[in-house]
N, C-alpha and C positions, 0 to 999 in steps of 0.2 A: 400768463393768466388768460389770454383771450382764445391762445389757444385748447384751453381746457372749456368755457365755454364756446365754442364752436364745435365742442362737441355734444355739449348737454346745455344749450340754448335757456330750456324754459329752469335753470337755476337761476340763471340771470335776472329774469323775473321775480326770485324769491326773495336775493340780494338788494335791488330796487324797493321791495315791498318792504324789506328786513330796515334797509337805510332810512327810507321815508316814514316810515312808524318811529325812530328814534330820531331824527326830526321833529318830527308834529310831537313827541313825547316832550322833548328838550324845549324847543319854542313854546310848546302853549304851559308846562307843568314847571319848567325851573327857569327860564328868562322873563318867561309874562311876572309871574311872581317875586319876582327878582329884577324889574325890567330896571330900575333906579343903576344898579350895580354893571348894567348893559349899555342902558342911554336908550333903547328904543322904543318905542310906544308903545301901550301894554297892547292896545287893539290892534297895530300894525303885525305884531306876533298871534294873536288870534288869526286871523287872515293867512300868514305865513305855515301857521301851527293847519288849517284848512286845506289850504294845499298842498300839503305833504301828506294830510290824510287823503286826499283823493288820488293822488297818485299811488300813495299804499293801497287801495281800491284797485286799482286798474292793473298795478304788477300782480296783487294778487290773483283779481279776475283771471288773468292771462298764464299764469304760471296752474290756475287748476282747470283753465278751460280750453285751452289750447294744445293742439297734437303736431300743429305743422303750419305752413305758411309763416314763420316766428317772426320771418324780416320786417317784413311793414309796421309790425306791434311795436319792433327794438324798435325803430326807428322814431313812432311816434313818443315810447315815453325816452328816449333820448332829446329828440324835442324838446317836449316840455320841460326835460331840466334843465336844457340849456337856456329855455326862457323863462324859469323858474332862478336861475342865476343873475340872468340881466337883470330881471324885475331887484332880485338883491341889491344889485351893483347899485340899481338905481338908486332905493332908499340908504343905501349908502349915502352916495353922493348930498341928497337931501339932508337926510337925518345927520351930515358927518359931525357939525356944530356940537350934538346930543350927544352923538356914540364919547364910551370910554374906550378905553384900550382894549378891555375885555370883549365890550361888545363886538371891536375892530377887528381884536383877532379873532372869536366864535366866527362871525362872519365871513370872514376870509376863510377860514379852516373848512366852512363848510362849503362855499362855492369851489374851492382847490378842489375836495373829496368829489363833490357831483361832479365837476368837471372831468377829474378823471373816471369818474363813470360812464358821462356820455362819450367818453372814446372810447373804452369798451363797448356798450354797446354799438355805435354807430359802425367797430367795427368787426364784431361781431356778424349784425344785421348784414352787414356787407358779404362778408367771406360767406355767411349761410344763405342770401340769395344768388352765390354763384354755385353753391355746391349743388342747390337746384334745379 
């Protein structure tokens, strides 16, 4: 997979944009609403439900306005879901008393899925600033 984007880079960005809209979808439209069934705070999902919409912002940004330099972009929103993850971890940690099992595994599932995201792209970012 990483090596089909290191060929066509800014899909990546569409993939990011495509994930983090059904995030922010999921978090603020069927857990906030449903948060009883989750265990997490309906406003800590508003928040979570935010930042997945800005990051769908910025893969989109990136994927219609970008021709080249791709690396530093991957890299930045690899970043931030890695610190988009931690921050999960965390209210994990906190909230665990609250979480049910559902909420436990949603949670899990979806820090696994980013996670393997940001290793595509990080290495992605990587092999396409060598190719330059």
């Amino acid at each position: 997979m990483t090596n089909y984007f290191i060929k066509t880079p800014r899909t990546l960005f569409l993939m990011d944009a495509l994930g983090a809209v059904v995030t922010a979808f999921s978090l603020f439209v069927i857990l906030r609403n449903y948060y009883t069934c989750f265990g997490m705070p309906a406003y800590i999902l508003t928040y979570l439900s935010l930042i997945a919409l800005s990051f769908c912002m910025y893969s989109t940004a990136c994927y219609f306005l970008l021709n080249h330099n791709w690396s530093p972009f991957l890299r930045a929103i690899g970043i931030a879901n890695l610190i988009y993850c931690i921050l999960t971890m965390v209210l994990l940690c906190v909230y665990f008393q609250e979480l049910t099992t559902l909420g436990l595994a949603y949670f899990i599932i979806e820090i696994l899925i980013i996670l393997a995201l940001v290793y595509v792209e990080w290495s992605v970012a990587t092999a396409v600033r060598k190719l330059n």
